[in-house]
C-alpha positions as CSV (number, residue, x, y, z in Angstrom):
1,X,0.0,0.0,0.0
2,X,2.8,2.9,0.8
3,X,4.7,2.0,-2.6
4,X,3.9,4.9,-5.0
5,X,4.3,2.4,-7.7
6,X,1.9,-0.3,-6.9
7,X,-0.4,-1.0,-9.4
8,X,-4.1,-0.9,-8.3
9,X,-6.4,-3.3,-9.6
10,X,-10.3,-3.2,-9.3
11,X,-10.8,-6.8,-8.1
12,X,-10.3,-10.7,-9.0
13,X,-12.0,-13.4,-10.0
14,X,-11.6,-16.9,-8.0
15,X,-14.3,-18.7,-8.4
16,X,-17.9,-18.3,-9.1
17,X,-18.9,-17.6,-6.0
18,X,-15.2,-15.9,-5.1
19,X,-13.6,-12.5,-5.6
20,X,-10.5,-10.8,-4.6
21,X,-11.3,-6.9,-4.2
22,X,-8.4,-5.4,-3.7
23,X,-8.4,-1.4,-1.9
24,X,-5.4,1.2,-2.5
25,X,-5.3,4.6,-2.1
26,X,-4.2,7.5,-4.6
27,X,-1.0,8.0,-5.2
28,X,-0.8,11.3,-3.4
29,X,-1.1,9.1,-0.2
30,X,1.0,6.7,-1.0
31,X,3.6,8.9,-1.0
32,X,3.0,10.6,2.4
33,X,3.0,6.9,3.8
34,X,6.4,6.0,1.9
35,X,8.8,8.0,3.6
36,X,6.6,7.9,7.3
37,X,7.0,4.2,6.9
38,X,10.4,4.5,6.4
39,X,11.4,6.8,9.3
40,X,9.9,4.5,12.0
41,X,10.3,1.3,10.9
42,X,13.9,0.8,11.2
43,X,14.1,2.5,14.8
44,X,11.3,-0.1,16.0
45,X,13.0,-3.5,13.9
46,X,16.5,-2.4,15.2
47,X,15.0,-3.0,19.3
48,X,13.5,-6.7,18.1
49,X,14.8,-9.7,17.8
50,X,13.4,-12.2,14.7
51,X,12.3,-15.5,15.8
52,X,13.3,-17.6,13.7
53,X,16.1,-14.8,12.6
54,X,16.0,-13.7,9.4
55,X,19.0,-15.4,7.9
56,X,18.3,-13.2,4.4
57,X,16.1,-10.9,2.6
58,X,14.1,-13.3,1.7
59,X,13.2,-15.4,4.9
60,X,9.8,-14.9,7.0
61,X,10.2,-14.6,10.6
62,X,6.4,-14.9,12.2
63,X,7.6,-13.7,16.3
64,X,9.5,-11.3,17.3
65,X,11.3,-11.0,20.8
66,X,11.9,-8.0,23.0
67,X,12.1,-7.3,26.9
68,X,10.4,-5.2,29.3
69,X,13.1,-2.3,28.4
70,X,12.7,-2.5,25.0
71,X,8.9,-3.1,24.9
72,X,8.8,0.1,26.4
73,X,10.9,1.5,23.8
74,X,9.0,0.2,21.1
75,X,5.5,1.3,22.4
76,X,6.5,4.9,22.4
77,X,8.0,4.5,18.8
78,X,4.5,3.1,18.1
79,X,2.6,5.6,19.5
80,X,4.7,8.2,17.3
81,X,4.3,6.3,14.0
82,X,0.6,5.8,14.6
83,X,0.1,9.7,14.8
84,X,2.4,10.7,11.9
85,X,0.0,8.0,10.2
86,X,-3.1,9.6,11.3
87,X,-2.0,12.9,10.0
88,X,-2.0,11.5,6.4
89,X,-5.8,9.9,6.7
90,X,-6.8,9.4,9.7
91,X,-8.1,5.6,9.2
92,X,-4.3,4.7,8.8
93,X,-2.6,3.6,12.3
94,X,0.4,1.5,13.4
95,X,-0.1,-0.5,16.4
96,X,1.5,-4.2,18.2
97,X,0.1,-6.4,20.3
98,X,2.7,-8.1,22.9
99,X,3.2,-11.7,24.3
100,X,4.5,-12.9,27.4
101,X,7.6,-14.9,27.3
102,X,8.8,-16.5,30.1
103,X,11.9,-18.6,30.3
104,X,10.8,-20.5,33.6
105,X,7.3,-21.2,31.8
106,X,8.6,-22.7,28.5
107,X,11.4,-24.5,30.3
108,X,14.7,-25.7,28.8
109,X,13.1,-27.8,26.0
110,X,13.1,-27.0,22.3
111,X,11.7,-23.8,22.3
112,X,13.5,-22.5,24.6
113,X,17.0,-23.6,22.5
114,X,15.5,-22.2,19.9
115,X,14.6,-19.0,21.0
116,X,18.3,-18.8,22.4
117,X,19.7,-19.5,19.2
118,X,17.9,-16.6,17.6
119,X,19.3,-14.6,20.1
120,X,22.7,-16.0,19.7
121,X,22.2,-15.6,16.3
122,X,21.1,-11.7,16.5
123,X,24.4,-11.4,18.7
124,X,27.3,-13.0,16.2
125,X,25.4,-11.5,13.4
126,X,25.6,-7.6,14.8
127,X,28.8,-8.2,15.8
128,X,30.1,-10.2,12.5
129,X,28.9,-6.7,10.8
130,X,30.9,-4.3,13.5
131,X,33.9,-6.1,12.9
132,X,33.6,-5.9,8.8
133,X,33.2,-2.1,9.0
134,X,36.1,-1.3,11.1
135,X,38.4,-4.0,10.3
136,X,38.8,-4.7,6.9
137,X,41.8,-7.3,7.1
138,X,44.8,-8.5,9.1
139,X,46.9,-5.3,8.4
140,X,44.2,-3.2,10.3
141,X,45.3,-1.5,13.4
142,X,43.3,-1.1,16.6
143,X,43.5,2.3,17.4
144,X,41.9,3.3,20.9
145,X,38.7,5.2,19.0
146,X,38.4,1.9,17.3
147,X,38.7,-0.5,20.5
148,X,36.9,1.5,22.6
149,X,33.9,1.2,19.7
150,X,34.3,-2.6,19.9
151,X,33.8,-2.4,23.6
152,X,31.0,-0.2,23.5
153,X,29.6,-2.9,21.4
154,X,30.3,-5.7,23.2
155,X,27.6,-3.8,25.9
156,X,25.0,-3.7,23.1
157,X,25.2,-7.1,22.6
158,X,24.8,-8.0,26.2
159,X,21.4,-5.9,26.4
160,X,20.2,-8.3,23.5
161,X,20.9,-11.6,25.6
162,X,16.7,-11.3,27.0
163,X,16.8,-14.7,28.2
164,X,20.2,-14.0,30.4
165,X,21.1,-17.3,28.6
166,X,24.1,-18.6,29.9
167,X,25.7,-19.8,26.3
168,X,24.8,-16.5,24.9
169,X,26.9,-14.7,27.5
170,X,29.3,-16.8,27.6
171,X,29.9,-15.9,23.8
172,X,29.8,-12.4,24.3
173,X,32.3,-12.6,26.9
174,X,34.4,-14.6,24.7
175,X,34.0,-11.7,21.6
176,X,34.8,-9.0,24.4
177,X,38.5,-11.1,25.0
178,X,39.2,-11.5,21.3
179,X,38.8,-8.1,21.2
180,X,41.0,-7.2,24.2
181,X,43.6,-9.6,22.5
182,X,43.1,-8.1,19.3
183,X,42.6,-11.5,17.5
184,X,40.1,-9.8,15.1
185,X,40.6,-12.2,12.0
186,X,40.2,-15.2,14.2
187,X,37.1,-13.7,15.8
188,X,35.8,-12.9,12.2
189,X,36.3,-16.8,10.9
190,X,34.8,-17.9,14.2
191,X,31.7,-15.9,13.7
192,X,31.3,-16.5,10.4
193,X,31.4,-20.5,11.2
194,X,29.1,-20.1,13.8
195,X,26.7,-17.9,11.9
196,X,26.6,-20.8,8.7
197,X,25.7,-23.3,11.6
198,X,22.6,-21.6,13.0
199,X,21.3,-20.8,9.7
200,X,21.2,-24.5,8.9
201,X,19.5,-25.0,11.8
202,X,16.9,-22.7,11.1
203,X,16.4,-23.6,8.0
204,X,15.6,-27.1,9.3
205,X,12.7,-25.7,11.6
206,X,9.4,-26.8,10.6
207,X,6.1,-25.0,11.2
């Protein structure tokens, strides 16, 4: 609906007794919603984490996982979005509706490993990206700017460990040494190989 390009159709035959009617606004509107759409959704996505991750452009992730802090976060982003919306028509809103989650409740069986896997996997993956834009290969010095970045992000990624999962922080704590040694390439082959194995595995998951 918010691509200024989409072409609008009229409606769709199934079946005799079946149509597809299909409702668009102008283009005007489209293009208010565009850029709106565009300036909120990345601040809300970026406090999520996709269960199962979204392992490339293509994939479908049907949950997403936050805590209380974030939840928070998000609901005021909402609450934005939904009035910049409402300025453009007012039937147009943006809303979520939120889950509990609790680790004692769903236990340490499957769900639960999978759920810390897509955390894990939301860790290595941020931090596989950090390290590719400020290292670029074995030549690359640490300077303290750049160290001191790689620490700061080491935090980040403890704030996305929800669960308090004990593998997951052991992980980060191993990152956070490898960057104290400064074995960056080694850190970068170890994430990567960790990275290809969670994709498999959620690429095996069956709904």
């Amino acid at each position: 609906m918010s691509s200024p390009n989409h072409t609008e159709r009229g409606s769709e035959e199934v079946s005799e007794k079946v149509s597809l009617i299909f409702y668009t606004f102008p283009k005007e509107i489209r293009q208010q919603i565009q850029p709106c759409r565009q300036r909120y959704t990345g601040s809300i996505y970026k406090e999520r984490i996709a269960y199962p991750p979204k392992t490339s452009d293509a994939s479908f992730s049907r949950l997403y996982l936050c805590n209380e802090q974030q939840k928070a976060t998000i609901e005021q982003r909402i609450l934005y979005a939904d009035a910049a919306l409402k300025e453009i028509n007012e039937i147009l809103g943006a809303k979520a509706d939120f889950l509990p989650l609790d680790a004692s409740e769903i236990g340490r069986g499957a769900l639960y490993e999978q759920i810390a896997d897509s955390i894990k996997y939301k860790v290595l993956d941020q931090a596989f990206k950090k390290l590719e834009s400020v290292v670029l290969d074995e030549n690359t010095v640490l300077t303290p700017r750049t160290k001191a970045r790689l620490r700061s992000m080491t935090d980040q990624l403890a704030a996305l460990n929800i669960l308090e999962d004990e593998d997951v922080a052991a992980k980060i704590a191993s990152i956070r040494q490898k960057i104290e040694d400064e074995a960056i390439m080694p850190l970068k082959g170890e994430l990567a190989d960790d990275l290809k194995v969670l994709k498999g595995r959620f690429h095996a998951l069956e709904f």
